[in-house]
C-alpha positions in Angstrom: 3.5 33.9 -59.2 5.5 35.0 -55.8 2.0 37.0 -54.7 -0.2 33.0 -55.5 2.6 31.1 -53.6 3.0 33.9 -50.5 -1.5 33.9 -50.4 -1.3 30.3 -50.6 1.7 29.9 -47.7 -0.6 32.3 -45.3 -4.4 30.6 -46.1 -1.9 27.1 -45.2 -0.5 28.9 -42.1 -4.0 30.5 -41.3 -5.8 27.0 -41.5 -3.4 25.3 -39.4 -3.7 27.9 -36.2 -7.0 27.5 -37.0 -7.2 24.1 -36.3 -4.7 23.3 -33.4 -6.8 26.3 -31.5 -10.0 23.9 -31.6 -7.9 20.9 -30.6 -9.5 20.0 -28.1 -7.6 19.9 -24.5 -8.5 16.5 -23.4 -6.6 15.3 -26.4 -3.5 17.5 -25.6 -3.7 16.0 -21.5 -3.7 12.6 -23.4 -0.8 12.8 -24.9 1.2 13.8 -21.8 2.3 11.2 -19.3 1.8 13.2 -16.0 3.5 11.8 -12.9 1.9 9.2 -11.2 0.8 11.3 -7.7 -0.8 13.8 -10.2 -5.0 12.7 -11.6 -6.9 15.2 -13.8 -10.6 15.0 -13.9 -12.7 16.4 -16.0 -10.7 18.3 -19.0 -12.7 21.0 -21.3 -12.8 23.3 -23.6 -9.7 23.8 -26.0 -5.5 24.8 -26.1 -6.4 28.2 -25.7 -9.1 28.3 -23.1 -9.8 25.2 -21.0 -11.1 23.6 -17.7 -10.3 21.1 -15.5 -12.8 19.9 -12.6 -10.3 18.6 -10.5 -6.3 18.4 -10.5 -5.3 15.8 -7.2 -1.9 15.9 -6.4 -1.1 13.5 -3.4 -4.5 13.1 -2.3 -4.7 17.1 -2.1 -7.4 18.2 -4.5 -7.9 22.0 -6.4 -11.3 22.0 -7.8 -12.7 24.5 -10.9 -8.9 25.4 -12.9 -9.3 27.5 -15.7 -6.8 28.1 -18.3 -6.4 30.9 -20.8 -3.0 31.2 -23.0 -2.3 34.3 -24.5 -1.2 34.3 -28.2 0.5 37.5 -27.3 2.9 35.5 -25.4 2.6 33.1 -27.5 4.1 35.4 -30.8 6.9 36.6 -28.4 8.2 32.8 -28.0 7.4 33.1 -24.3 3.9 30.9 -23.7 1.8 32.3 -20.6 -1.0 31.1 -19.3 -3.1 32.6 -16.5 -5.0 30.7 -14.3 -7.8 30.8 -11.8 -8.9 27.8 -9.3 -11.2 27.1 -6.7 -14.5 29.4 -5.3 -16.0 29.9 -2.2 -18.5 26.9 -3.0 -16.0 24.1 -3.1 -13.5 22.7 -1.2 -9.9 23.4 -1.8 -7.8 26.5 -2.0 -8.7 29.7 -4.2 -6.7 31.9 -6.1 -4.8 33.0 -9.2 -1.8 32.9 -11.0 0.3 33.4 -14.4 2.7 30.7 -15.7 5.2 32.1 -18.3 8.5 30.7 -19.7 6.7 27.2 -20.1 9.6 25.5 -22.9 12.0 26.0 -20.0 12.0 26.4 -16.0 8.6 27.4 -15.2 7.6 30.9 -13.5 5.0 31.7 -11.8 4.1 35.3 -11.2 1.1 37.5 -9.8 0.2 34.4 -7.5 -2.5 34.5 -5.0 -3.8 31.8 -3.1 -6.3 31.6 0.3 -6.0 28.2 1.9 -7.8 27.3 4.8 -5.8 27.1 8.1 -7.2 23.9 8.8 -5.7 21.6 5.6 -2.4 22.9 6.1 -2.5 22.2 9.7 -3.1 18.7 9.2 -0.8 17.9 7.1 1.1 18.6 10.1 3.0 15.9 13.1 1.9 18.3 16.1 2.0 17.9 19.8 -1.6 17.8 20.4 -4.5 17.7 18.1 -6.2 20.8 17.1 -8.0 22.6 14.7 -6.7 25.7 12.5 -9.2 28.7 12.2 -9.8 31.0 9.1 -8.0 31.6 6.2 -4.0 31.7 4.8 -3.2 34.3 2.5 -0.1 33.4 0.2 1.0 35.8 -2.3 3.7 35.3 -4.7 5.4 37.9 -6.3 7.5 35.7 -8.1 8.5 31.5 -8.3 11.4 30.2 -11.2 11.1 26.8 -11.1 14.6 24.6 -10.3 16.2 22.0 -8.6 15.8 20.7 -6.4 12.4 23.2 -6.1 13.7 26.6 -6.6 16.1 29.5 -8.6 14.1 32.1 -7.0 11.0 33.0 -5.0 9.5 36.1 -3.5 6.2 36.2 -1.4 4.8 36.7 1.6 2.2 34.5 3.2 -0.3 35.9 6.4 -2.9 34.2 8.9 -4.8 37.3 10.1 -6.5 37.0 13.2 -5.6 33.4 13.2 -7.4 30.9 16.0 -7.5 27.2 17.0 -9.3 25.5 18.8 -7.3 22.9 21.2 -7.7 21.3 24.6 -11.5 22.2 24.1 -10.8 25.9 24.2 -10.8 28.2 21.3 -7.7 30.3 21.3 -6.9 33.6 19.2 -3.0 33.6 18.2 -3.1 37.3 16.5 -1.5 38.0 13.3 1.0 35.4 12.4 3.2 36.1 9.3 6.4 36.1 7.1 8.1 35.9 3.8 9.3 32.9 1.2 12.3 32.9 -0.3 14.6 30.4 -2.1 17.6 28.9 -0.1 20.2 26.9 -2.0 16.9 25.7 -4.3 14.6 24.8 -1.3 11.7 26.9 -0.8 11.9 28.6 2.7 9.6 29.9 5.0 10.0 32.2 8.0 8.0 33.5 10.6 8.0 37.2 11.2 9.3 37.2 14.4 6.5 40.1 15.9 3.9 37.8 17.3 1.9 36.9 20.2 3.3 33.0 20.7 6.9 34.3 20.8 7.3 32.0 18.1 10.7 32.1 15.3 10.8 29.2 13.2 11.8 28.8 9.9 10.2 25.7 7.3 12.2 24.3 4.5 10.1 22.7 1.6 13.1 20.0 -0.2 10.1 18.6 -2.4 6.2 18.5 -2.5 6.9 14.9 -0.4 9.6 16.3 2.0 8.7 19.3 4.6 11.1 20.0 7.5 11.2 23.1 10.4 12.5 24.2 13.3 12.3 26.7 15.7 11.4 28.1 19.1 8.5 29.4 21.3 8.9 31.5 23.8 6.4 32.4 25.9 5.9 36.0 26.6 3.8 38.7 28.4 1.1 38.6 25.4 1.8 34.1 25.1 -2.0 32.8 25.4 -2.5 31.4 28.9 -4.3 28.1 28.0 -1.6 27.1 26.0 1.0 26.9 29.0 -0.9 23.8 29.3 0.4 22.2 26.3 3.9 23.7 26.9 5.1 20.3 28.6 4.4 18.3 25.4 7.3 20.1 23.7 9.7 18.9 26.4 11.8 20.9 28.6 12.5 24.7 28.0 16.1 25.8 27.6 18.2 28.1 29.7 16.5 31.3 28.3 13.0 29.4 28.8 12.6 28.6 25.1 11.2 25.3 23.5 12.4 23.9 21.0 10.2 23.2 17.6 10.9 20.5 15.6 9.2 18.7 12.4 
């Protein structure tokens, strides 16, 4: 009797992973009331391995997401998913990551995302218009969600032979860089302080609608000389002929 009741228990437990696997994702995103600054478009596939066209987050769209979870994880009681995004045939950053602990503070691990300079830098308030050249390599060894952003972060973020083009000239900057980290749970950024401009400033992310910096430039022997031009729009340099940065 105990072996027809335990076959019976597994075909039941059996049939139902069976059928929540080919639930069909659209009808999970359904049931979850995202935040209003957040639209999904174009939802495929199923729980376990699914698509989405298009996730917009404040205006600021990632293109081609694809989901896979791992029942490993899963069986463990700690869901993962990994993810891919983006491609060099659409707009929007590319990259990868993993999402684990997902019924508690969310971590991200193995992150890897190439942004172009551009979208970042006009997101920015800056003292004269520009454009950003090539690429912005973030990688992220690891991010635990908290609050108000952060409990921890690790990663590293480089512009390679970054460029702009300003004041109808196209100017290389070198090799900016520098690390993230997690201050008091805001995300921060810093600038390795080995580059051309002269430049160590530090960002503070508080929340995805709340950015804030400040630092210095000062100009050195390898400072680009058609920038001296735009050094007046940052006001007056102090007594050690450094001007102030401010966002």
């Amino acid at each position: 009797m105990k072996k027809w009741f335990i076959g019976i228990v597994a075909f039941i437990l059996v049939y139902l992973f069976f059928m929540v696997s080919q639930t069909p994702a659209q009808w999970i995103v359904s049931q979850v009331s995202l935040p209003k600054n957040i639209v999904l478009q174009g939802v495929k596939g199923s729980i376990w391995q699914g698509s989405i066209n298009r996730i917009t987050v404040d205006g600021y769209s990632i293109n081609n997401v694809n989901i896979e979870v791992s029942l490993l994880s899963l069986l463990m009681f700690n869901p993962s998913v990994d993810t891919t995004f983006g491609g060099a045939l659409v707009d929007g950053p590319e990259g990868k990551a993993r999402l684990s602990h997902l019924l508690g503070y969310i971590e991200v691990s193995d992150g890897h995302v190439l942004v172009a300079a551009n979208d970042i830098a006009q997101q920015l308030t800056l003292p004269i218009p520009l454009t950003a050249q090539k690429f912005i390599d973030v990688n992220i060894e690891t991010f635990v969600m908290g609050k108000p952003l952060c409990q921890q972060l690790n990663g590293t973020v480089t512009w390679g032979t970054a460029g702009i083009k300003a004041l109808d000239e196209k100017i290389n900057l070198g090799t900016l860089s520098g690390k993230l980290e997690c201050e008091k749970g805001i995300a921060k950024f810093t600038f390795d302080p080995k580059n051309n401009l002269g430049l160590t400033f530090s960002a503070y992310i508080h929340s995805p609608e709340r950015i804030s910096g400040s630092g210095y430039v000062e100009p050195g022997s390898k400072f680009p000389t058609i920038l001296n031009e735009a050094l007046p729009f940052l006001g007056s340099p102090d007594n050690r002929g450094r001007y102030k940065l401010n966002f």
